[in-house]
C-alpha positions as CSV (number, residue, x, y, z in Angstrom):
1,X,-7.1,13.4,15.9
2,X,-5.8,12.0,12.8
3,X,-3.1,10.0,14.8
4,X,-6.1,8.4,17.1
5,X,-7.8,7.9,13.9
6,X,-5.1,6.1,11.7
7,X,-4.6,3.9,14.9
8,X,-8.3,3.1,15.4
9,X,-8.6,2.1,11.6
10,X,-5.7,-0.3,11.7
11,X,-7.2,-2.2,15.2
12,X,-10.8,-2.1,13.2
13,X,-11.0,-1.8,9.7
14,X,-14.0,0.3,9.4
15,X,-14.8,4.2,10.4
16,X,-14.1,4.9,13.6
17,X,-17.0,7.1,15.3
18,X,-15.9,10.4,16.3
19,X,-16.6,9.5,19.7
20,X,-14.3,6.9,19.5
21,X,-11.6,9.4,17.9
22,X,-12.2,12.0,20.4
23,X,-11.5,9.3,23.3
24,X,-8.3,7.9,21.8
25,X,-7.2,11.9,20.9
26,X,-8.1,12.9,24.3
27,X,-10.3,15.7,23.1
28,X,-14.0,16.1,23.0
29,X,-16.3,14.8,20.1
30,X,-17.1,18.7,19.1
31,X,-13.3,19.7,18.8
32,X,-13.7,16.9,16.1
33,X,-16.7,18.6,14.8
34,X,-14.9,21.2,14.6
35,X,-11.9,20.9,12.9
36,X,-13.2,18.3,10.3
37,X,-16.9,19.2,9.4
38,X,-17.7,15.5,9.6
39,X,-15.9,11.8,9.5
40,X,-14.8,12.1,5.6
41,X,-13.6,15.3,6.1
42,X,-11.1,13.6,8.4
43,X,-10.7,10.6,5.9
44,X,-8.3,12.1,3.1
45,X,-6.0,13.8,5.9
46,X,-5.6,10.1,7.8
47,X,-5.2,8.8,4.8
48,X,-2.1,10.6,3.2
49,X,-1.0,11.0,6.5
50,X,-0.1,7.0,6.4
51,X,0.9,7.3,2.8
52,X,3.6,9.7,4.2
53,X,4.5,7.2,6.7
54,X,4.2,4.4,4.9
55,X,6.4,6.3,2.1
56,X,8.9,7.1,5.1
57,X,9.3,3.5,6.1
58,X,9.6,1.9,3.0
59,X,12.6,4.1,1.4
60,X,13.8,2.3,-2.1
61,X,17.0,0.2,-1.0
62,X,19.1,-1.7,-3.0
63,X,18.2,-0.7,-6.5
64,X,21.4,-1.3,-8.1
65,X,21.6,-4.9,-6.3
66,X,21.9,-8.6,-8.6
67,X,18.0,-9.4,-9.6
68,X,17.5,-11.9,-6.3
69,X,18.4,-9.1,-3.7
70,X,16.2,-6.4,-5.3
71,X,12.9,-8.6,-5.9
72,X,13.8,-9.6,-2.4
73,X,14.0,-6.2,-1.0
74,X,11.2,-4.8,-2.8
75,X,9.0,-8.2,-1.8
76,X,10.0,-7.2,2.1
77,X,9.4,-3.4,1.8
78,X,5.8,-4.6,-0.2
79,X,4.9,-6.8,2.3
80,X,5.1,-4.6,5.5
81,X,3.5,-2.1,3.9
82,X,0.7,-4.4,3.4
83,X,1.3,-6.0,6.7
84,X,0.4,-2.5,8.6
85,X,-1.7,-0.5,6.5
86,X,-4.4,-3.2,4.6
87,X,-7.0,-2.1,7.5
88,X,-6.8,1.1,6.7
89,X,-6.5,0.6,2.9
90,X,-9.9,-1.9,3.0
91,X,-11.4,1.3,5.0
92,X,-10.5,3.5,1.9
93,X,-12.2,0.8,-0.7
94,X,-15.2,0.5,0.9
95,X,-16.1,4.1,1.4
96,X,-14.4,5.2,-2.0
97,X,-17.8,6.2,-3.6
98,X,-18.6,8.7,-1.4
99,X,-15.6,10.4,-2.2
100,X,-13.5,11.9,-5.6
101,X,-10.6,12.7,-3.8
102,X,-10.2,9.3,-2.2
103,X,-10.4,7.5,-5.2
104,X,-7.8,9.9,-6.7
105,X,-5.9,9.2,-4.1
106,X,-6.4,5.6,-4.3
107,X,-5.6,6.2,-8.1
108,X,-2.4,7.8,-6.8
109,X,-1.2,5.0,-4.5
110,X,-1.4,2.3,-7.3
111,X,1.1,4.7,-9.5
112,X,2.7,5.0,-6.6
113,X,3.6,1.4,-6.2
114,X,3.9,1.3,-10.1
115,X,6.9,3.7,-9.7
116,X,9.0,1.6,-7.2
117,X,8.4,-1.4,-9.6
118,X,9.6,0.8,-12.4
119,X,12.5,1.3,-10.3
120,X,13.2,-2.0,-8.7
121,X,13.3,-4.0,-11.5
122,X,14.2,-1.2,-14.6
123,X,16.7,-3.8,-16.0
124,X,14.1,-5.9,-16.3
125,X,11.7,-3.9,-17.8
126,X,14.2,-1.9,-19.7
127,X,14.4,-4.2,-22.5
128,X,10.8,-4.8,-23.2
129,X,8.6,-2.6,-26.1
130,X,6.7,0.2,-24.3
131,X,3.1,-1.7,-24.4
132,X,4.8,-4.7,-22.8
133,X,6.2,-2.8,-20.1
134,X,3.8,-1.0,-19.1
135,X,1.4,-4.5,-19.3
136,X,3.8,-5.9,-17.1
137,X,4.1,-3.4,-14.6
138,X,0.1,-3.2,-14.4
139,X,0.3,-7.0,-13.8
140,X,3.3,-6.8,-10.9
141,X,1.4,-3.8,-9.3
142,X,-2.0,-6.5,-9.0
143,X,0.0,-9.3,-7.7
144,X,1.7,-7.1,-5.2
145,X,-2.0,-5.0,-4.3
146,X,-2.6,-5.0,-0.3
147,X,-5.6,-7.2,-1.7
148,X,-3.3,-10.2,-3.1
149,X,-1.4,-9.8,0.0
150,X,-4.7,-9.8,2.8
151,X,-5.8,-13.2,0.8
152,X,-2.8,-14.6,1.2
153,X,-2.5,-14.0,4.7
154,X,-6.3,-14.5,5.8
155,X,-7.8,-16.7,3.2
156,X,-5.0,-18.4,2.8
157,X,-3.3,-18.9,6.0
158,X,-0.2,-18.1,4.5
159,X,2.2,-16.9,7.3
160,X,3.9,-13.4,6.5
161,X,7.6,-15.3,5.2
162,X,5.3,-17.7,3.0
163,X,3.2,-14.9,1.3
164,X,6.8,-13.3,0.7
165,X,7.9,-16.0,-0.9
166,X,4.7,-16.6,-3.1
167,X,5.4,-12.9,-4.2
168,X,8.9,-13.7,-4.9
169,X,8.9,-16.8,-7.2
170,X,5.9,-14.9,-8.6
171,X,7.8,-11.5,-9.4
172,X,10.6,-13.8,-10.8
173,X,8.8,-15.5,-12.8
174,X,7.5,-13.0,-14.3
175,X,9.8,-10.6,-15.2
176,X,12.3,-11.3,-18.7
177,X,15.9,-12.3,-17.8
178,X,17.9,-9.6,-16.5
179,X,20.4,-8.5,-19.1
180,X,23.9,-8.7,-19.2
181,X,25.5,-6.0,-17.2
């Protein structure tokens, strides 16, 4: 059921019914019922069910690479994460209110992604005070948000290799010269 759901959130980025999840799951709308109480008792399960396959495809590589490779890693990783699960994560947004635990969890996906930052780019950041870090790395972590990356790709147009590249010269940019090894 959580499997039918995750897949009808990322075709339609709204709720599915549990009509709908009990078709794609092959089971009736009760068994649903059943297991889950009601739709956002199913929400929090489908939605660190993707962060734990999200987390699974997107295993930290190259963190001891020259500057270019790592902001280029980290920009790919970042980007098909954003690629596959921004249906789901605008699902999470919108129906965040009704909700504490999915807007802790939403809390814990943004450290989350402030964590791989921390460790993509630590010679980077290992020079700067504390305060400036952590300002930094609260900047880098909007920039590369699933929203930044959905305007890119639908109000902008921007195919996926062009938003990578915006995030790229971006992330560059921003961060102080690496020091010397």
């Amino acid at each position: 059921m959580i499997d039918a759901c995750v897949s009808l959130l990322q075709e339609v980025p709204q709720v599915p019914t549990a009509t709908d999840i009990a078709k794609r799951a092959g089971c009736s709308t009760r068994l649903v019922f059943l297991h889950f109480g009601d739709l956002m008792g199913l929400v929090l399960p489908v939605a660190y069910q993707s962060l734990t396959v999200a987390r699974a495809a997107a295993a930290a590589r190259n963190v001891d690479a020259d500057r270019a490779t790592r902001i280029a890693t980290q920009v790919e990783i970042r980007a098909a994460s954003c690629e596959a699960w921004l249906p789901l994560w605008r699902v999470a947004l919108a129906i965040q209110r009704k909700s504490k635990e999915l807007r802790s969890f939403i809390r814990f996906v943004h450290e989350v992604t402030i964590k791989r930052l921390e460790l993509m780019y630590a010679p980077e950041l290992g020079v700067l005070p504390d305060l400036e870090r952590r300002q930094l790395l609260i900047a880098l972590e909007a920039i590369v948000d699933f929203q930044s990356w959905g305007r890119m790709r639908e109000d902008q147009g921007l195919s996926v290799e062009q938003a990578r590249t915006v995030w790229t010269q971006v992330i560059d940019r921003m961060l102080p010269p690496t020091p010397p090894a």
